[in-house]
C-alpha positions, 0 to 999 in steps of 0.5 A: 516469477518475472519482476514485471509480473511482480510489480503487477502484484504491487500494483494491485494492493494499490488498485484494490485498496486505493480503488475502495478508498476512491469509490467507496470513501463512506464504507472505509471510513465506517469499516476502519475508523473507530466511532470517534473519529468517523464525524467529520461533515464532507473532509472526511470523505473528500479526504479518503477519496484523495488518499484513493486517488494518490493509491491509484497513481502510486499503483499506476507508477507501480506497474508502469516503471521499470523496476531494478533491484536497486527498485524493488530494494527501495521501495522494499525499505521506504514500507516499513515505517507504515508498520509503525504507523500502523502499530501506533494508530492501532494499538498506542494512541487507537483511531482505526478500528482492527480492520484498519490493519488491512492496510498493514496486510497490503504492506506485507503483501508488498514488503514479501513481494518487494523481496522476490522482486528484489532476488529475482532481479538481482540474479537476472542483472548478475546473469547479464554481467 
């Protein structure tokens, strides 16, 4: 698979995800946070729409950029603190609901492309030197 073909992926876990977050903020707060934490007058949807809309532009940047190896490496590295916060906000201290782990699920998604990315790119780089 082409890297460019691969940062499309990425971009569509933030298209898809950051779409619903921006169009639909009532539905992911109802789906991924627990009870507790769904109150919050209008912050909570003006919130989630502003983490939809930041998706968006990340998605954007995801698909528009030239990736390198060095990129796909990066971007690779910078994703795995999201599985600890994930981890913590799930399991050790709850306020998302299990479905809250579909943002994990876009992470791997990302991470395994990330990997491709990165192979793909770094045998086309070395083929050129």
């Amino acid at each position: 698979m082409a890297p460019q073909r691969i940062q499309y992926f990425i971009a569509l876990v933030f298209f898809v995800l950051g779409g619903w977050a921006l169009f639909f903020p009532g539905h992911v707060i109802a789906t991924v946070f627990l009870p507790e934490y769904q109150e919050g007058g209008r912050i909570m949807p003006f919130m989630m729409s502003c983490f939809g809309a930041q998706a968006l532009l990340a998605g954007l940047f995801a698909a528009f950029s030239r990736f390198t190896s060095r990129t796909f490496l990066a971007y690779g590295i910078a994703l795995i603190p999201f599985f600890g916060f994930n981890y913590y906000f799930t399991f050790h201290d709850p306020v998302f609901t299990n479905m809250g782990l579909i943002d994990a699920v876009g992470n791997v998604i990302m991470l395994v492309l990330c990997y491709i990315g990165w192979k793909q790119s770094k045998k086309r780089e070395e083929s050129r030197a």
